[in-house]
ROFILUM-512665 format. One record per residue (C-alpha): residue in one letter; x negated, y negated, z negated. Coordinates in pm, whole numbers, plus 50000, padded with zeros to 5 digits. Last residue first. Layout:
BEGIN
AXYZ;...
END
This chain:
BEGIN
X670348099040948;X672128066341023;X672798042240770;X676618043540642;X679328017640795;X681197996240514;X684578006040405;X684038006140061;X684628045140010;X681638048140268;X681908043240666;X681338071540946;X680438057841332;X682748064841608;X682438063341961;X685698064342174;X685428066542517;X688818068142711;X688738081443093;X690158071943458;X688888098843721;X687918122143475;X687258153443719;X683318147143708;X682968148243382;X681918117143167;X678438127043015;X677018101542697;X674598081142690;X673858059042386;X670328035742408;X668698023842089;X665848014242269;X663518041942018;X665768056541860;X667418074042174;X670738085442073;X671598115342327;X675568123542328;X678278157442264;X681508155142338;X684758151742155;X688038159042366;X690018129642304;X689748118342686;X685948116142552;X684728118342208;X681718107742068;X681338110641681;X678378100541372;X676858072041607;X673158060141570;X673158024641494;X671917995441658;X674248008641946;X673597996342343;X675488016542566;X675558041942818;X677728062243078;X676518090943258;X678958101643571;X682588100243650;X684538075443716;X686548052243544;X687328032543225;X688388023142893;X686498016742588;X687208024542182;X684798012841911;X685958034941625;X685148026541286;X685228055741000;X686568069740715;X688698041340547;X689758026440876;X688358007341157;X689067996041475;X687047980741775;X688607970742124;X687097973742490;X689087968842805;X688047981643219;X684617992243236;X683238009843530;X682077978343727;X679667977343438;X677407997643602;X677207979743943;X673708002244047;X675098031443919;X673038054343723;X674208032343402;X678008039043410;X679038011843176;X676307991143000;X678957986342692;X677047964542380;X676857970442041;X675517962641682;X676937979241393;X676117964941079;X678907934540977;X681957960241032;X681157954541438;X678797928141551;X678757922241952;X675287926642209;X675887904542516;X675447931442818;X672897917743085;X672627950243334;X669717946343542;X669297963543929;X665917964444023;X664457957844405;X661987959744616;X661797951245023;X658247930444986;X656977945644631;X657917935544323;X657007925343966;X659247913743702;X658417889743392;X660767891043081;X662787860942972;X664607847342626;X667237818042655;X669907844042563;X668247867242317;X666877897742477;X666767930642332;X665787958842599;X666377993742801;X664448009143045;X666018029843252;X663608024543536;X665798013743839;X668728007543668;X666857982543437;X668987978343158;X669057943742955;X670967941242588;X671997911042508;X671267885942178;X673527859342077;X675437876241823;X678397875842020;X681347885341727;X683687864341995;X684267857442333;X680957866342567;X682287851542859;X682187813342821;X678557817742706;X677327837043045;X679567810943293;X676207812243494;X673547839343469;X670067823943503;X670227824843061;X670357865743012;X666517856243194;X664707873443449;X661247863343510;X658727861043821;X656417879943956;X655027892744386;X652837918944449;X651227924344803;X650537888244876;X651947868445139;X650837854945464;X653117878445702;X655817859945641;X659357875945675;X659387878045297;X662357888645057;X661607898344675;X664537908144478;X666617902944185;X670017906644124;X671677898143797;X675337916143715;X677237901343426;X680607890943589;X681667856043523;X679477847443858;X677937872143989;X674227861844108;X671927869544345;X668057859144260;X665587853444556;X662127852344435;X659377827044564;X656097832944682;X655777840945018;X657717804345156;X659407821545497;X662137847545339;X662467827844953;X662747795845093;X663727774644800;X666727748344721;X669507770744595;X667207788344422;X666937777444042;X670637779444081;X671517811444152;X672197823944489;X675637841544583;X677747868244517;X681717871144576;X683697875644277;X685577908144158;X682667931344177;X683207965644306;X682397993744135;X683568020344455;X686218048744532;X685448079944728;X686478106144475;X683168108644386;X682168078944345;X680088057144559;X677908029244488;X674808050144308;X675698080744469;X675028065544831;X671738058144721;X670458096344586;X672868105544896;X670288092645154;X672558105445507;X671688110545828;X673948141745836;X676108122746092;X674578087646232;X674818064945936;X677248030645963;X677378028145600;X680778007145441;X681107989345140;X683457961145084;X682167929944908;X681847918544548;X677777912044662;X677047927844331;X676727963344509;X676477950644849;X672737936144732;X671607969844603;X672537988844889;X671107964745160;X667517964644907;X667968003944862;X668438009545271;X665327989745363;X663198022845463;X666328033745631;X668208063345536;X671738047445367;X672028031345714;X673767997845694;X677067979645773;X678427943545737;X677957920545400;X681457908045479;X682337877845234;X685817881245056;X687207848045219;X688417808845143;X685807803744843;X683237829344943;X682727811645280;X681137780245186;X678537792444898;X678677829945027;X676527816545385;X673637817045137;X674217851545048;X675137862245342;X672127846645554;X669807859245243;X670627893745326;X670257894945656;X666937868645629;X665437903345402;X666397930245667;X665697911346031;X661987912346085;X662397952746049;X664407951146370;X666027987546433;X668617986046212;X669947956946319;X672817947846080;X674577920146270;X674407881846212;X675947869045892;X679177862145652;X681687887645867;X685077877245715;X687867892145508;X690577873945331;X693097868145641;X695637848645541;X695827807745592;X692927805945840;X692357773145977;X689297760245796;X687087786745846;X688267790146251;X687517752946381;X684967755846099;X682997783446322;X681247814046168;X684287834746359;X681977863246526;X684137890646286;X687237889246103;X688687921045926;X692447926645928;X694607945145725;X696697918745506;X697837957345373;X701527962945520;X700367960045906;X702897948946148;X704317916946095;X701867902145868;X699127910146105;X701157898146367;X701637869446191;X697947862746113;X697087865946503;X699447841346643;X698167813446414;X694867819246406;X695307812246837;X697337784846762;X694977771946528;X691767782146820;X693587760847065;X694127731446890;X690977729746732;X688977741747055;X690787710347245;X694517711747408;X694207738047639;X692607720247969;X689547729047836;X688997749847550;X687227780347686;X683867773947479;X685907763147130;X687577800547179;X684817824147183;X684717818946788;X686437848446804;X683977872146892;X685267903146715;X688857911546502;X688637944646282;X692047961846297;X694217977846010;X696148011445913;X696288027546248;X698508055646240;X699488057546634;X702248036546570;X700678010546386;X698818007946689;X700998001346932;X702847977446717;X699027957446702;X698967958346998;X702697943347081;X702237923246833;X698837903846964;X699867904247302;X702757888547251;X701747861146988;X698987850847279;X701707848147546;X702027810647545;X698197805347484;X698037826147840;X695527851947757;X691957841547897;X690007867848127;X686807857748020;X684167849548289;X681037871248400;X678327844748372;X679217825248073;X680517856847882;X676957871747954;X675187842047842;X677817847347538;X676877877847444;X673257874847492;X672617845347285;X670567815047305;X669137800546972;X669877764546891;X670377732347046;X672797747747277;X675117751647011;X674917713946945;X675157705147315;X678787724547283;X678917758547522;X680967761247827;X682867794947887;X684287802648246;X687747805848264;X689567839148416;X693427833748352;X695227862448169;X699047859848224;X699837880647963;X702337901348195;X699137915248390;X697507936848128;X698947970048170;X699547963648544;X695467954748557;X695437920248792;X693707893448529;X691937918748358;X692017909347949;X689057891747767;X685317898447865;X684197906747581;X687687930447476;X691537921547357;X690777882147343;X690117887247014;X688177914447025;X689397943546908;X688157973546694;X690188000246480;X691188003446097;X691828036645942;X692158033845555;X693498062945336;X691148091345494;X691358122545282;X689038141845549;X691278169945684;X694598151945637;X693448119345739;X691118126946013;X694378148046193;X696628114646161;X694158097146357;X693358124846595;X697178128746669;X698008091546671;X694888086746935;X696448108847172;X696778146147324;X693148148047147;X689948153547322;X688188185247350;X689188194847711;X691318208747961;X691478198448303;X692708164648398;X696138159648551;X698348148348259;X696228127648070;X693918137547703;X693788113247484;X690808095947287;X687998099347511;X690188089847775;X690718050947685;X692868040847414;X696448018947481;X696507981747481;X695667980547894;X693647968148115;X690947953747873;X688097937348064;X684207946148047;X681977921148154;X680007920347821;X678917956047869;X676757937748163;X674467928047886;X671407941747993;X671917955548386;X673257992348379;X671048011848665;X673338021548948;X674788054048986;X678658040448907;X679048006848931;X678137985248654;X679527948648693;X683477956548765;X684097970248430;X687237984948361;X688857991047968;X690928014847791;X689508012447447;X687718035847218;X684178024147231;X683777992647023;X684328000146650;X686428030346538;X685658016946085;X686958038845835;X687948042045487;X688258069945218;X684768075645287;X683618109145052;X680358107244863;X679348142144797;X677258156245052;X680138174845181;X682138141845241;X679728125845395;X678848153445632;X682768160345706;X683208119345832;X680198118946006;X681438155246220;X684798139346248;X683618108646434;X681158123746637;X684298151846793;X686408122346835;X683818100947057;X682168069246981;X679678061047316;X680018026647236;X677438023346997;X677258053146822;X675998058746499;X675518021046439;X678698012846542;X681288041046357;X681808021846067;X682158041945725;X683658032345423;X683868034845048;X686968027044882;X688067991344666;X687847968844996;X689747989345188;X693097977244949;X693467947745170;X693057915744896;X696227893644908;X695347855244958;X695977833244689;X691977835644478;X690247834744862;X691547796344940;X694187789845227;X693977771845509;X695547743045733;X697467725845464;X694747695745479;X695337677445168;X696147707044919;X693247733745095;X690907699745096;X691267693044750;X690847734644686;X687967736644869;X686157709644698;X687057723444354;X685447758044428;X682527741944561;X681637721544290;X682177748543989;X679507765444220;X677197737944207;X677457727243831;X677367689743732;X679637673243995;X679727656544343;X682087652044627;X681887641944994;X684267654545280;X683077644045678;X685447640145972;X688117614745764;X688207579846001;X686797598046306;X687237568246603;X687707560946973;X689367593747054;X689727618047356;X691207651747440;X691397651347824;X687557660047782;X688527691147596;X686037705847289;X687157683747069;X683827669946911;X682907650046628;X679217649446538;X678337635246220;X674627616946145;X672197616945843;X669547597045958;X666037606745825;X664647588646174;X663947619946294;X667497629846375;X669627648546110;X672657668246201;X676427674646011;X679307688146202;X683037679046293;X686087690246450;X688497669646659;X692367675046729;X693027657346373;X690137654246194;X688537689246066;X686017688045850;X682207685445777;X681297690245355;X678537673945210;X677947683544926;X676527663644533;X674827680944341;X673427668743956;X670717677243776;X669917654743435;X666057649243349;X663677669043238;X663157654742896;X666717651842841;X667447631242504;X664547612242547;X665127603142850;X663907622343266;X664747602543536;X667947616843704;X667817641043976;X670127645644273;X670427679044440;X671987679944799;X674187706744918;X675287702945326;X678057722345452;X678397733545835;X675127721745996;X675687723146345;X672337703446438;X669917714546182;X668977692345870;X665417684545803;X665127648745943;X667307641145699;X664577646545437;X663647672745222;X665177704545361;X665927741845314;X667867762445601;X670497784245548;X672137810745818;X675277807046051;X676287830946304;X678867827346673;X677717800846870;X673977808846709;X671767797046431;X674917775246305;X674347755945994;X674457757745616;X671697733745483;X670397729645130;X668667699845040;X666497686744789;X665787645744810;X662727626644901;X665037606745203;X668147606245315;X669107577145560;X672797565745687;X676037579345838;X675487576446224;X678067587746451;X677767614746755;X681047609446982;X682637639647164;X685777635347382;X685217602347428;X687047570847368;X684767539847365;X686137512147192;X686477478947338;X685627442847255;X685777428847602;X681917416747660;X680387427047355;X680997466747433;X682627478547088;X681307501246813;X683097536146736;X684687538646448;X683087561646183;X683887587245921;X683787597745537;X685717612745317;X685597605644953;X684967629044579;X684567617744302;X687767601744162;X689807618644384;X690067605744733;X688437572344794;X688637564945227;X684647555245346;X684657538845653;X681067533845824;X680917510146122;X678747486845898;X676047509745941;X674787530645621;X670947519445581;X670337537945238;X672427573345207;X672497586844839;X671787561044577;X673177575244232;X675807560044017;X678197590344056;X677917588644438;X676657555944603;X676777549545021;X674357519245028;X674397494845330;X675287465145059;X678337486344886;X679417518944999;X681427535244706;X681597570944558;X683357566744261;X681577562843916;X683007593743665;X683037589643296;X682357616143233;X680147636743459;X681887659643588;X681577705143685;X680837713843278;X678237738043282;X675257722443095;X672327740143121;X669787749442897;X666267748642989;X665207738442610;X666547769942478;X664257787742746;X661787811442529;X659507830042698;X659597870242657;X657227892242857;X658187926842944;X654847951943073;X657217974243226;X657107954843582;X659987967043815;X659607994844095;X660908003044380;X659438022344671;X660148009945042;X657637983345117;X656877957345368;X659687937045436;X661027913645123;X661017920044762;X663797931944564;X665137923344206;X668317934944057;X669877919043754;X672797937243633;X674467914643370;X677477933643174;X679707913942931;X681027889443186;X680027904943500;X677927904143785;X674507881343817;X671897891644059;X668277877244053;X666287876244339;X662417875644423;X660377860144676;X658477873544952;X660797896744919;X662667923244687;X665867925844558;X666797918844158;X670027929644004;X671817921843690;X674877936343506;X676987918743267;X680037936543082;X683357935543020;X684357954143314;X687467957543517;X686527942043790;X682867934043814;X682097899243836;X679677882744062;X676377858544053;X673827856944301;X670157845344180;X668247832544466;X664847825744572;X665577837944927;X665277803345097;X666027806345503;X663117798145775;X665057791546104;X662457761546182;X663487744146499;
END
């Protein structure tokens, strides 16, 4: 089985507050694009493993695209239903599964979108339907078509995969994207694009998954998960829906099946935890589960004395009171014996308290007084602590008196065939052999509050929940994994609710649609596979996993980039990407192991971060490429309706050259017309905030970009405005950070007899800039008026924001004659 993943992607996400675009491009084998904000486009590009430095090509080329434009509307008008008709499933007029068997139901929805399912066929002799607990149906062929393929990798992670043919889609393929081409006319000499997805769901007790065989068959897998939990047929296991624009798609396929199924709730109605706006630190990476007090504050004062302060942090695995019968003391530690470990009771283990008989020490009197002591010294406003969701690995200890009155059961974990099918996985070997001490499903609301309760008493401000896809492997005898893991959601989001004030939970190991598709508040998830610092093979398909993965989960969840080291030869390309990624940011360094010129760039200095409103993911022109395994395409993020244009290059091949081009274009950034409001001339001004170059694009224009494996450049695409007929200008926002326009919160122009003003609000501190046509008479900041550098050359305005204005007020004024109209520069 191929794990190749494409990385020729542009991801698109909007800044907050700004009004501006900002671009950035990563570097692979291929190359992204990033897209941020409406009136700011960074664009960063990045090339895959193999290089730290990062450049981007000076020598700009521009190509005209006004014949590549797209057309954003989500339907085609008017719209053809999806219909099966003579073995032919049809979706807006177009032939999409050939051969469909006659046991095929297809239920009409909207009117393009359908679910699909299957009965299952009958024995000739007394005309009866199998129940089983699992049942694998056949849908029909695909064949010469694009595809993009979201599936499980692992029980617990999902990544892309890129496809022609049935034959190419992975067992435990989670959403399917398809691309369906019309012949090209004379009025579109390229022919029309449409998408159509493929969406597996929940039916009743049973969830369901997408997998091709080698016959190009599409076929559904329906599974419960408990052989007491049977069913002869899966009338609505498998969504279908089609439309113009693939992210416009998305978002209205999640909210059909948000209104019919009333099991979850999409991203925009859930409340964000305010972690997510302050830069964090996770104590994993720095270490393990040897996390100690003493370690925790000596990170915490480095960062802060180098100048990028975490308001939030991360105690991951390591603090709890736990037993493990499988290493005995003076033994060697087997691999994966951690994963034995039971929780015996909800309080923390010794390293955080100190108990009555042992001899003195450095550890606190509890974990309330260390807690509370990191928050006055350190200006903490977030602390958020590890659990798993069965309270550790290895769940609770059946016969611990801390434990004992949640009636944990030890059960034995059994994995799906379809996991099996795919990569094997320490964790859950482990889990297989040692047994999890189950919590009663009757208790689990207990256990959760009274936690939780515990730990809002000892300060704790949230908790990051681990392994919880765990459930769907201990689901017999419990009602079936959908059953069980609901309830399980269930108990866990009102304890949340209960006892933290912020929606403060983080969701980890959940890349299940048993768990997706059931959660009604939490807003944070985990959207790939761990941060492994030490596996260079794993930095470029990281990054393409989340951004990938961003198409499904970025429309019920704020998608969880994970950790990094800020000194890593990859730590640019992670930085870069969590910058438009509209994600929380959070290092795991080691103390003093620390790259502040990156840090600086997403952090400022009062701790608080750019981040983009919308969740990144690929552009179009690379939904359907390999950017990680191909070696020669780019990988563009983009930020939807925010401005910001990633770029990168991403290669875990070694067969690929050493320098890798493309082209950026105002034009791969989606929404970019419905954004720029009025005055738009058209043109945008493009920042490199990786060589400060600065440049005048119109909108179908392109320059070419050269990377390196593991390079990247961060473009800011701001659409250039007329003021008073002569002045032409557009914000960049704080141009040595990599989500500039993240800074920007309103703009608005004014003019009087003397002069016009073009006024712009904001924060942080640092160097802002802006494209001006014309050299400006005034600058004044806060009111205060301050001096700037004009640079005739780009026509690019900086000017210094000090580093106490938090929240500040630019207004750049040029001087007009008696008739009001601006006067030429000197």
């Amino acid at each position: 089985m191929s794990l190749s993943m494409s990385m020729n992607m542009t991801i698109v996400s909007q800044s907050l507050r700004s009004v501006q675009f900002n671009a950035c491009f990563l570097g692979s084998s291929t190359t992204q694009r990033i897209l941020v904000h409406p009136h700011l486009h960074p664009i960063c590009e990045c090339r895959g493993e193999g290089g730290t430095s990062w450049s981007s090509s000076q020598s700009v080329q521009f190509h005209d695209r006004s014949t590549e434009r797209r057309r954003h509307s989500m339907f085609i008008n008017p719209k053809p239903k999806p219909i099966i008709e003579d073995g032919v499933l049809s979706i807006n007029g177009k032939d999409v599964l050939t051969a469909v068997p006659d046991n095929v139901i297809l239920t009409p929805w909207t009117d393009s979108a359908a679910f699909l399912g299957a009965t299952a066929t009958t024995t000739n002799r007394h005309r009866h339907r199998h129940s089983y607990s699992r049942h694998v149906f056949k849908l029909g062929v695909i064949q010469d078509a694009r595809l993009l393929c979201l599936f499980r990798v692992k029980l617990w992670w999902m990544i892309p995969r890129v496809g022609n043919s049935a034959s190419d889609i992975p067992v435990e393929t989670q959403m399917l994207l398809m691309e369906s081409k019309e012949a090209p006319t004379s009025n579109q000499p390229k022919g029309s694009i449409s998408y159509i997805v493929f969406l597996p769901f929940l039916d009743g007790e049973f969830r369901s998954s997408l997998q091709g065989n080698s016959a190009n068959e599409l076929q559904f897998c329906v599974e419960s998960g408990d052989p007491a939990v049977v069913a002869s047929e899966s009338l609505k296991a498998v969504f279908v829906n089609y439309g113009n624009n693939p992210f416009d798609l998305m978002t209205e396929s999640m909210k059909i099946l948000e209104k019919y199924s009333g099991t979850f709730t999409v991203r925009e109605r859930k409340q964000m935890p305010g972690m997510l706006d302050w830069f964090g630190w996770c104590t994993w990476d720095a270490f393990y589960t040897d996390v100690n007090p003493q370690g925790i504050k000596d990170g915490l004062k480095s960062l802060s004395e180098g100048g990028t302060p975490a308001k939030f942090l991360i105690i991951d695995d390591g603090w709890q009171d736990t037993s493990n019968e499988f290493q005995k003391e003076g033994e060697p530690i087997e691999e994966g014996s951690q994963y034995g470990g039971r929780l015996v009771s909800i309080q923390e283990n010794y390293k955080f308290q100190k108990t009555t008989d042992e001899a003195p020490s450095e550890a606190p009197t509890n974990l309330k007084e260390f807690v509370s002591d990191i928050k006055r010294n350190f200006g903490l406003k977030y602390v958020y602590v590890w659990h798993a969701l069965m309270g550790y690995w290895g769940g609770l200890h059946p016969d611990a008196p801390g434990t004992k009155k949640y009636n944990p059961k030890l059960k034995f974990p059994v994995q799906s065939p379809g996991n099996l099918a795919h990569l094997r996985d320490i964790a859950m070997d482990c889990m297989e052999k040692y047994g999890v001490g189950t919590i009663d499903p009757d208790k689990i609301f207990e256990f959760y509050d009274d936690l939780h309760k515990y730990l809002v008493s000892q300060e704790v401000d949230g908790v990051k929940v681990d392994a919880q896809n765990i459930l769907e492997t201990i689901a017999t005898g419990l009602g079936g994994r959908v059953t069980l893991t609901r309830h399980f959601q269930q108990a866990l989001e009102k304890s949340i609710a209960t006892n933290f004030q912020d929606n403060s939970i983080i969701c980890c190991m959940e890349q299940n649609t048993d768990s997706v598709y059931n959660t009604k508040r939490s807003v944070i998830t985990r959207a790939s596979d761990d941060y492994y610092p030490k596996n260079p093979t794993t930095q470029t398909l990281h990054i393409a996993a989340v951004a990938y993965n961003s198409m499904l989960f970025g429309e019920i969840f704020v998608p969880d980039w994970d950790m990094f080291y800020s000194r890593h030869n990859a730590a640019e390309f992670h930085a870069v990407a969590r910058a438009v990624g509209g994600c929380g940011v959070y290092v795991s360094d080691k103390p003093g192991q620390h790259d502040f010129k990156i840090l600086k760039r997403l952090v400022l200095p009062n701790g608080s971060l750019l981040r983009a409103k919308y969740h990144g993911r690929p552009s179009r022109d690379c939904l359907f490429n390999d950017p990680v395994m191909d070696g020669k395409s780019y990988w563009h993020l983009q930020l939807p309706r925010s401005g910001k244009l990633a770029a990168s290059r991403q290669s875990c091949s070694e067969d690929v050259s050493p320098n890798l081009s493309g082209h950026v274009s105002p034009a791969d950034i989606e929404y970019f017309e419905e954004v720029c409001g009025k005055s738009w001339t058209g043109d945008c001004a493009v920042f490199s905030s990786i060589t400060g170059s600065l440049s005048r694009l119109s909108e179908q224009q392109s320059f070419a970009v050269t990377l390196k494996i593991l390079q990247c450049d961060v473009f800011t695409v701001s659409p250039i405005k007329v003021y008073n007929q002569k002045i032409h200008f557009a914000p960049l926002g704080l141009i040595d950070m990599y989500n500039s326009g993240g800074a920007i919160e309103a703009m608005e122009f004014s003019e009087d007899l003397s002069a016009c003003r073009i006024s712009i609000k904001g924060r942080g501190a640092g160097r802002f800039g802006a494209y001006s046509n014309q050299k400006p008479k005034f600058c004044y900041v806060n009111s205060r008026e301050e001096g700037f550098d004009f640079r005739s050359e780009d026509n690019l305005l900086t000017t210094i924001i000090p580093r106490e204005a938090n929240s500040w007020n630019i207004t750049i004024a040029w001087k007009t004659n008696s008739s009001g109209k601006v006067e030429d520069s000197a």
